[in-house]
N, CA, C and O atoms as a GROMACS GRO file, in nm:
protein
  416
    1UNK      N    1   6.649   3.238   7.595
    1UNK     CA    2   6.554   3.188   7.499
    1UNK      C    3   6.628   3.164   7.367
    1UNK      O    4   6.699   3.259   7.331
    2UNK      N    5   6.625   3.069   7.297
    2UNK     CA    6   6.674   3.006   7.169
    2UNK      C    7   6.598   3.028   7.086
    2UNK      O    8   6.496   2.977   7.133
    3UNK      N    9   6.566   3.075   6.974
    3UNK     CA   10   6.534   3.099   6.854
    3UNK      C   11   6.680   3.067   6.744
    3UNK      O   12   6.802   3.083   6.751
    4UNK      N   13   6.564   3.004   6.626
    4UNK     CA   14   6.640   2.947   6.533
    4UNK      C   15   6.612   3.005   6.404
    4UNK      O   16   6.518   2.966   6.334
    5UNK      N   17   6.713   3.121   6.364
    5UNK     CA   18   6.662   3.180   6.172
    5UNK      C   19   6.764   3.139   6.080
    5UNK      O   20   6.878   3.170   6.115
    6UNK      N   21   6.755   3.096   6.003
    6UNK     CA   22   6.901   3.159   5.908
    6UNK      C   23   6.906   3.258   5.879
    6UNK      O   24   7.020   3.288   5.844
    7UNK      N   25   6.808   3.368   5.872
    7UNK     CA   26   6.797   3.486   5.782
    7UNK      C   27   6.853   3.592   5.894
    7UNK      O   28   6.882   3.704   5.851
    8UNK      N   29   6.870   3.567   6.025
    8UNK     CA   30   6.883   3.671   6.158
    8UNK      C   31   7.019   3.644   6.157
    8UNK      O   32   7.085   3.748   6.160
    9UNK      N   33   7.103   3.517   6.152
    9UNK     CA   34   7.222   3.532   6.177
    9UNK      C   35   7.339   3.499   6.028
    9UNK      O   36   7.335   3.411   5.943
   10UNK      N   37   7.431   3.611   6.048
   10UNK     CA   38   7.501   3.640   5.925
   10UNK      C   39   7.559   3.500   5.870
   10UNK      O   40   7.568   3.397   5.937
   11UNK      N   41   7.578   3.508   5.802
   11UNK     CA   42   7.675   3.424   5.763
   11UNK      C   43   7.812   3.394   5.724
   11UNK      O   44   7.887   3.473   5.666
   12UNK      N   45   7.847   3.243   5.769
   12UNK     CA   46   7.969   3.250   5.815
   12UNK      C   47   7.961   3.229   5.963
   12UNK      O   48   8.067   3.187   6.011
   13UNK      N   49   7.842   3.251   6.068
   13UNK     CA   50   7.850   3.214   6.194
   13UNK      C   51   7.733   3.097   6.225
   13UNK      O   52   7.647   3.077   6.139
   14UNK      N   53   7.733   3.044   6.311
   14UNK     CA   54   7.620   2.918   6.372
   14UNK      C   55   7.514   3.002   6.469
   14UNK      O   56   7.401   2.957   6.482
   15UNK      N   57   7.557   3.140   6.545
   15UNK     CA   58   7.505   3.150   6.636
   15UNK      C   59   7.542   3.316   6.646
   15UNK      O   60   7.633   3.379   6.592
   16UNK      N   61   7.453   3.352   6.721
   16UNK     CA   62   7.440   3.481   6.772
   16UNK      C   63   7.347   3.560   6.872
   16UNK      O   64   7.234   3.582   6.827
   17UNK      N   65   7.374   3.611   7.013
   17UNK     CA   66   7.370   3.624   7.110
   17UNK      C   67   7.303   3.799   7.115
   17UNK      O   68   7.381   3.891   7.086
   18UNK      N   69   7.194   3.824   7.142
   18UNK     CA   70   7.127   3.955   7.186
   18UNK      C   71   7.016   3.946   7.257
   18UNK      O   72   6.897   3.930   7.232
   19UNK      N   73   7.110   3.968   7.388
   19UNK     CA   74   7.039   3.965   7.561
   19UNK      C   75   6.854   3.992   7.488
   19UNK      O   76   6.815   4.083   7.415
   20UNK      N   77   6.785   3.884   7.538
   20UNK     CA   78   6.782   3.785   7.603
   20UNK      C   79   6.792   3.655   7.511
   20UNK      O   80   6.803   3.535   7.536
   21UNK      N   81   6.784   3.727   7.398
   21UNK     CA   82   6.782   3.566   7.287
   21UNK      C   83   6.958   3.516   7.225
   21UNK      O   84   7.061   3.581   7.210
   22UNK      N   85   6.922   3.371   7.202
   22UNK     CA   86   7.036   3.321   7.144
   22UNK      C   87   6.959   3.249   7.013
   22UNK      O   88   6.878   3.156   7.013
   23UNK      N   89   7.037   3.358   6.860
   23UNK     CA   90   6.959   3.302   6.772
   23UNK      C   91   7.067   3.194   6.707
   23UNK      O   92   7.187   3.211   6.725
   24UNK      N   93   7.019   3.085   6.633
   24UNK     CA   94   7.086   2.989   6.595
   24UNK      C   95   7.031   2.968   6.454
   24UNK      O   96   6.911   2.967   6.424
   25UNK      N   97   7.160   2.950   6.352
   25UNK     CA   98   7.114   2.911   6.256
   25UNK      C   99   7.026   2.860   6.175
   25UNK      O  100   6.966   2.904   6.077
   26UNK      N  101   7.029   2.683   6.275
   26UNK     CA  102   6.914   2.599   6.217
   26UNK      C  103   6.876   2.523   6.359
   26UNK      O  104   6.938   2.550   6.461
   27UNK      N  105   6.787   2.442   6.357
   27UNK     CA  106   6.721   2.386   6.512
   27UNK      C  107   6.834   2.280   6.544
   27UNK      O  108   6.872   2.265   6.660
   28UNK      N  109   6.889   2.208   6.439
   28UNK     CA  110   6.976   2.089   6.499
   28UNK      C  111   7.060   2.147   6.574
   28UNK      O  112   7.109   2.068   6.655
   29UNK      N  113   7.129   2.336   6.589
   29UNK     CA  114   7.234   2.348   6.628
   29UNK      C  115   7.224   2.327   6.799
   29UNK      O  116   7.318   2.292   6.871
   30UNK      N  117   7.060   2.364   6.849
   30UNK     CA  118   7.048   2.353   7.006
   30UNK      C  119   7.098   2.226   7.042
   30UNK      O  120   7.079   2.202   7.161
   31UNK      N  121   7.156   2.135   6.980
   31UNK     CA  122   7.217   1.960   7.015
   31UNK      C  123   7.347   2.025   7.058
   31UNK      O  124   7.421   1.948   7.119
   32UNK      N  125   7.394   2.149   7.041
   32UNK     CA  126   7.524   2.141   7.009
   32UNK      C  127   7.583   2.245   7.215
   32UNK      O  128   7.570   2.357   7.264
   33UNK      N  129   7.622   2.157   7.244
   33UNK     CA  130   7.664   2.212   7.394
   33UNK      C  131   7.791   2.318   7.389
   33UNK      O  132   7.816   2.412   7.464
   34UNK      N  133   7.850   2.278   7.291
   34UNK     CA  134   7.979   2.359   7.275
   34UNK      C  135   7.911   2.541   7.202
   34UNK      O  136   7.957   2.652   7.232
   35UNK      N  137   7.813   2.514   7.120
   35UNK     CA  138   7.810   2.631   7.106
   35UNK      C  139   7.714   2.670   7.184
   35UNK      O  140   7.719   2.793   7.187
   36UNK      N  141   7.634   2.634   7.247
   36UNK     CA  142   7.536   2.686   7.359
   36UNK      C  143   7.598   2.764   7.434
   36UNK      O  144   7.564   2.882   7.435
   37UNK      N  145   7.721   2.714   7.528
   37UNK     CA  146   7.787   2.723   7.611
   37UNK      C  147   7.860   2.902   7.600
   37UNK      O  148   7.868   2.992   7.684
   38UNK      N  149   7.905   2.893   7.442
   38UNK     CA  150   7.981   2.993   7.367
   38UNK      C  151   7.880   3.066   7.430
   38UNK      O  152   7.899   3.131   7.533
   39UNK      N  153   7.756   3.058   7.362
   39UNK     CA  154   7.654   3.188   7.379
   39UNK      C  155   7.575   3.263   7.516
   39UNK      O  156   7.526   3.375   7.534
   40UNK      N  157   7.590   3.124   7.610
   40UNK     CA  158   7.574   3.160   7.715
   40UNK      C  159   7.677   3.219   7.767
   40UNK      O  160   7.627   3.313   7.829
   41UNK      N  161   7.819   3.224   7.784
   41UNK     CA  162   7.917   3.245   7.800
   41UNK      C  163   7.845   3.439   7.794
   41UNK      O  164   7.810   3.521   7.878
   42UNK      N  165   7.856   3.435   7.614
   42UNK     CA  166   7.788   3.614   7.593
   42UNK      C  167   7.690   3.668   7.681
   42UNK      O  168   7.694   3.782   7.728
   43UNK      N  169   7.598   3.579   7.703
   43UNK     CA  170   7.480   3.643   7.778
   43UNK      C  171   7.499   3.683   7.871
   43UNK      O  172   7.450   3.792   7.900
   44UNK      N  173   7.595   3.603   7.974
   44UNK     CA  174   7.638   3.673   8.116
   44UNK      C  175   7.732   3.782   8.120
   44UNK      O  176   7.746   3.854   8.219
   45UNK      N  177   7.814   3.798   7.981
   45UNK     CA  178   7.886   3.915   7.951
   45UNK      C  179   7.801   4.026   7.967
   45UNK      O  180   7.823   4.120   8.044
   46UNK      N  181   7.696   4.011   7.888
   46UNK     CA  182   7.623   4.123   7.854
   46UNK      C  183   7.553   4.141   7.974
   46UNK      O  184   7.536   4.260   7.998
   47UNK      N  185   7.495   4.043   8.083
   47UNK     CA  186   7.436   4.141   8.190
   47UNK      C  187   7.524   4.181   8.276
   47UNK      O  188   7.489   4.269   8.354
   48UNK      N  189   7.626   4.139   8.281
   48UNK     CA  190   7.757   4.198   8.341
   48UNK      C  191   7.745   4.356   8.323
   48UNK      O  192   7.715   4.435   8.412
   49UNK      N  193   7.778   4.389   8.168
   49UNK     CA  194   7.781   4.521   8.139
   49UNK      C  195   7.692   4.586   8.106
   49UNK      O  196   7.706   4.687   8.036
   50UNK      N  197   7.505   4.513   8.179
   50UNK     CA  198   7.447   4.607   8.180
   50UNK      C  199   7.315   4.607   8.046
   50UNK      O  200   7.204   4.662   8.048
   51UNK      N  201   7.374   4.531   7.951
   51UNK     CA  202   7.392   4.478   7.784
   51UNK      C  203   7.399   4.599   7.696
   51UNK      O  204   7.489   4.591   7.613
   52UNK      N  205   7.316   4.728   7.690
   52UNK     CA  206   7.408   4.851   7.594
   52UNK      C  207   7.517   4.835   7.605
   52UNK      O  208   7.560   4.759   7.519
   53UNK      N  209   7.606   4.879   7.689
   53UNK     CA  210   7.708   4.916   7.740
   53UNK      C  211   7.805   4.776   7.676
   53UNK      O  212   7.918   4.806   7.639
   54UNK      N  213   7.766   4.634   7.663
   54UNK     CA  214   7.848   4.578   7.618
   54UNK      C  215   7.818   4.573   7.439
   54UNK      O  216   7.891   4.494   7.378
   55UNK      N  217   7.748   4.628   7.383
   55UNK     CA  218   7.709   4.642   7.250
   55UNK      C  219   7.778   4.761   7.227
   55UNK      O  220   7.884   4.735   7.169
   56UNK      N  221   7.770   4.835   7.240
   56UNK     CA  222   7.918   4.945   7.264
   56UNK      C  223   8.075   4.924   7.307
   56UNK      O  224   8.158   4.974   7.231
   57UNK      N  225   8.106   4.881   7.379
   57UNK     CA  226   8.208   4.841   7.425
   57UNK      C  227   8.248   4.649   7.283
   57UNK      O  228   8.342   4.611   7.214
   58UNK      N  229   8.201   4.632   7.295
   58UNK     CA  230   8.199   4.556   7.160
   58UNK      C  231   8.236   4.590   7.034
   58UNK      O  232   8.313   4.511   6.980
   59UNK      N  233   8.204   4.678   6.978
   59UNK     CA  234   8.183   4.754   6.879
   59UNK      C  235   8.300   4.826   6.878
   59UNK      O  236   8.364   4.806   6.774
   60UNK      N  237   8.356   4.908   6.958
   60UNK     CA  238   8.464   5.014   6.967
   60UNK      C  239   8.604   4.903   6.985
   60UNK      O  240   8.698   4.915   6.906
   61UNK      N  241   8.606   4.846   7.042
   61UNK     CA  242   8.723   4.695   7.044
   61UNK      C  243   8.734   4.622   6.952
   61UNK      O  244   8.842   4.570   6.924
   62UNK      N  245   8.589   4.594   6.862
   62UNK     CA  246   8.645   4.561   6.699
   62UNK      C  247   8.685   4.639   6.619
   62UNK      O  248   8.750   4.601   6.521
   63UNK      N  249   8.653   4.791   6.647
   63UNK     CA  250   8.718   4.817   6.568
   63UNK      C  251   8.849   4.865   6.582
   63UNK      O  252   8.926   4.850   6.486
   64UNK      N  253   8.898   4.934   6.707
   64UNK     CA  254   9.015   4.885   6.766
   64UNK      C  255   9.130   4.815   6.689
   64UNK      O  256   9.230   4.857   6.631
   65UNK      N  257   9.068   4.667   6.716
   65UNK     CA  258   9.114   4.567   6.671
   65UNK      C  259   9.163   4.527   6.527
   65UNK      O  260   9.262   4.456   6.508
   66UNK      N  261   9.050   4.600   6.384
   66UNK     CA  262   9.053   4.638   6.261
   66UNK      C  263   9.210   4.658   6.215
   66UNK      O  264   9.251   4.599   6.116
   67UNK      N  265   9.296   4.744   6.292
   67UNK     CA  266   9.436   4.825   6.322
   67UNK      C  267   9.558   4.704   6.353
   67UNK      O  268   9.676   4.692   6.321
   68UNK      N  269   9.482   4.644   6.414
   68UNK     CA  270   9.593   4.488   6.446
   68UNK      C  271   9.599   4.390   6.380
   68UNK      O  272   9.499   4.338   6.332
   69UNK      N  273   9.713   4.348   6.364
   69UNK     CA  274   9.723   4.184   6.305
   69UNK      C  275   9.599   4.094   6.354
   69UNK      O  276   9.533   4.100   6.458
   70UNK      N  277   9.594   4.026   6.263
   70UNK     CA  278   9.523   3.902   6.313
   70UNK      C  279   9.361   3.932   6.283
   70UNK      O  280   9.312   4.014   6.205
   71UNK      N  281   9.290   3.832   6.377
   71UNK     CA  282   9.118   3.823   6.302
   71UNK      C  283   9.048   3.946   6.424
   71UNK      O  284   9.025   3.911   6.539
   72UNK      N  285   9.027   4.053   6.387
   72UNK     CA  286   8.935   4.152   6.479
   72UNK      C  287   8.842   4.078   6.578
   72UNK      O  288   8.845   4.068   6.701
   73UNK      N  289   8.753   4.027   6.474
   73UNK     CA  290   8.672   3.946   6.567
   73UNK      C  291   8.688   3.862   6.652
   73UNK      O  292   8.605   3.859   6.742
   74UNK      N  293   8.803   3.762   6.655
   74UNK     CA  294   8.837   3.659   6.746
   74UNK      C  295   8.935   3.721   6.844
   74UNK      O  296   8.968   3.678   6.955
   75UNK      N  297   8.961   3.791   6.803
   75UNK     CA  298   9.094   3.915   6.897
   75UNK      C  299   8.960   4.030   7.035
   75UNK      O  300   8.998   4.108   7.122
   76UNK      N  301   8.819   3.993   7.002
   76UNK     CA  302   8.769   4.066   7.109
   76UNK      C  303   8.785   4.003   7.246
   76UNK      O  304   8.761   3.887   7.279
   77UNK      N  305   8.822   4.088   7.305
   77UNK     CA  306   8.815   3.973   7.448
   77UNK      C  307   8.721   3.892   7.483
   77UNK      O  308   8.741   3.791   7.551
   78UNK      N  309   8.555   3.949   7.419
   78UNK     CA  310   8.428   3.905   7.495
   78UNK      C  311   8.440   3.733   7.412
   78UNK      O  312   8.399   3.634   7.472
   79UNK      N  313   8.490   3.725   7.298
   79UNK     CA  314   8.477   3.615   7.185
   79UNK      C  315   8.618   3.556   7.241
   79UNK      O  316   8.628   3.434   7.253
   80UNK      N  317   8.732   3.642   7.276
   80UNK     CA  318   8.870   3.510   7.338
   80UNK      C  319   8.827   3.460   7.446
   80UNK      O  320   8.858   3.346   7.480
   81UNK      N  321   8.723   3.564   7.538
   81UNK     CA  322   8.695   3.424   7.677
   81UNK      C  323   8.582   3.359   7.631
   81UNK      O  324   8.562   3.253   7.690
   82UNK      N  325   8.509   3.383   7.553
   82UNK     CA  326   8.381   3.253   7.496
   82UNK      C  327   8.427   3.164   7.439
   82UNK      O  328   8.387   3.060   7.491
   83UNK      N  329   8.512   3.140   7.334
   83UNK     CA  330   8.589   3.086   7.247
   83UNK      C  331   8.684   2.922   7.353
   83UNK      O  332   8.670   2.800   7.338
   84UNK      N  333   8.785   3.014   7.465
   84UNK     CA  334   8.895   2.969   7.488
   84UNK      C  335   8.819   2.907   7.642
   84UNK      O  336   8.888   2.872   7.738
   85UNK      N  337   8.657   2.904   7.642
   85UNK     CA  338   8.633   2.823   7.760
   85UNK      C  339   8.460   2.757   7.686
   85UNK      O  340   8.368   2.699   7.744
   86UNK      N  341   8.473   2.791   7.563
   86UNK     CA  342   8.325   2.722   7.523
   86UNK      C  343   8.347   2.545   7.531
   86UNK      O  344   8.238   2.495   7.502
   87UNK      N  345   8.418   2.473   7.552
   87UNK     CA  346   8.462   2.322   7.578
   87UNK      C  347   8.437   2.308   7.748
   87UNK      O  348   8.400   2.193   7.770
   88UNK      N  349   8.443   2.362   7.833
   88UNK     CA  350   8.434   2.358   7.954
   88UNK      C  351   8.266   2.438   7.990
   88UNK      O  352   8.236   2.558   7.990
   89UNK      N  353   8.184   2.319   8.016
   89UNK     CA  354   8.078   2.294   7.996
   89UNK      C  355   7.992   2.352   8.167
   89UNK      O  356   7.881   2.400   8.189
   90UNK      N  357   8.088   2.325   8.242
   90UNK     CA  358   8.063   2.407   8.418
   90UNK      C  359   8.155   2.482   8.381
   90UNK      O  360   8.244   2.401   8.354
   91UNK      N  361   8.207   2.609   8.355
   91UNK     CA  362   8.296   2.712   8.277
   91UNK      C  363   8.170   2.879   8.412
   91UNK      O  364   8.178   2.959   8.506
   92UNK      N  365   8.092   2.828   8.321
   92UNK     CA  366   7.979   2.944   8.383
   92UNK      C  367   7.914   2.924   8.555
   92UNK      O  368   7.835   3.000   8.610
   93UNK      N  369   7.968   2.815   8.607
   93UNK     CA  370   7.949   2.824   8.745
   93UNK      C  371   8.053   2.840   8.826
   93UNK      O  372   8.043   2.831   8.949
   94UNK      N  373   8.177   2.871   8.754
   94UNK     CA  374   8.264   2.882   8.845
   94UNK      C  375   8.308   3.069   8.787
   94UNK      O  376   8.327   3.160   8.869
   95UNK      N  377   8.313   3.085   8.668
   95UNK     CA  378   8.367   3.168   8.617
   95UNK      C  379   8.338   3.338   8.734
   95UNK      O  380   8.239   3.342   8.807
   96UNK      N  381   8.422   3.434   8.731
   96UNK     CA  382   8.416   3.563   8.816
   96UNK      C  383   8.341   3.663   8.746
   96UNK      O  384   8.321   3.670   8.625
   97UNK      N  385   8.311   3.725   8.819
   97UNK     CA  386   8.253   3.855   8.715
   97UNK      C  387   8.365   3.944   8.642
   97UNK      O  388   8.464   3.984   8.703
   98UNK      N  389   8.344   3.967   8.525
   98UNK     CA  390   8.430   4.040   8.457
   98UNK      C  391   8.539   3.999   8.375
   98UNK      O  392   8.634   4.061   8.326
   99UNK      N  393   8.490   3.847   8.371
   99UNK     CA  394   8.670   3.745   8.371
   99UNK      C  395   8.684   3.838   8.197
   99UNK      O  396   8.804   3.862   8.180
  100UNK      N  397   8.641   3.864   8.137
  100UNK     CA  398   8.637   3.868   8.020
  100UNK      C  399   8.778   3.995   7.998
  100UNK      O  400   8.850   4.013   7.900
  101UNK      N  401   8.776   4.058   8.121
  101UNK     CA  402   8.902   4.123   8.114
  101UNK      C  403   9.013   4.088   8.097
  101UNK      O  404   9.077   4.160   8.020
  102UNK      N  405   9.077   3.981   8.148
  102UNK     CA  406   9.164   3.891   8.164
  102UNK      C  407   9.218   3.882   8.005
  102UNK      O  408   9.336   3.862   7.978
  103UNK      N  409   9.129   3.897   7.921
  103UNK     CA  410   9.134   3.878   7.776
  103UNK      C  411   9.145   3.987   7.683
  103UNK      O  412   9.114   3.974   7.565
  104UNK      N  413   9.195   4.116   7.744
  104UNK     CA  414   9.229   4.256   7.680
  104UNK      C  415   9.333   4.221   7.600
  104UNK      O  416   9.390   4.306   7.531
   0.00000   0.00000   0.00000
């Protein structure tokens, strides 16, 4: 389900993903396949792990990550496999369970 706030998602992002909703900035962004894709990408993460379990596991890998070079956030695996397959639009019918590992 798509819902559209500015006030729900931070800023600085277009979009943001909490099983079962994908909230979006503003309404024009549902035109946008590339970031749909991103967010769907999350959603199947999250029933993968259950969705606590990936809101936790999320959370402990950014901050993790805080410690390392580079952008925390784009350094999570769940955001390097959304990110590095949100252009590949059948991405989610082929993709394995768990691929998001691949991206530790």
């Amino acid at each position: 389900m798509i819902l559209c706030s500015r006030y729900l998602v931070p800023n600085g992002y277009l979009g943001l993903t909490i099983f079962p909703f994908v909230f979006l900035k503003n309404k024009k962004l549902k035109e946008d396949a590339k970031l749909i894709n991103h967010e769907s990408i999350h959603l199947k993460q999250q029933l993968e792990l259950l969705i606590l379990p990936f809101y936790v596991w999320y959370i402990i890998e950014w901050f993790i990550r805080l410690f390392f070079k580079g952008n925390a956030y784009r350094n999570i695996s769940f955001e390097k496999e959304a990110y590095e397959n949100e252009s590949n639009l059948e991405y989610l019918k082929t993709r394995k369970w768990y691929s998001f590992l691949k991206y530790l």
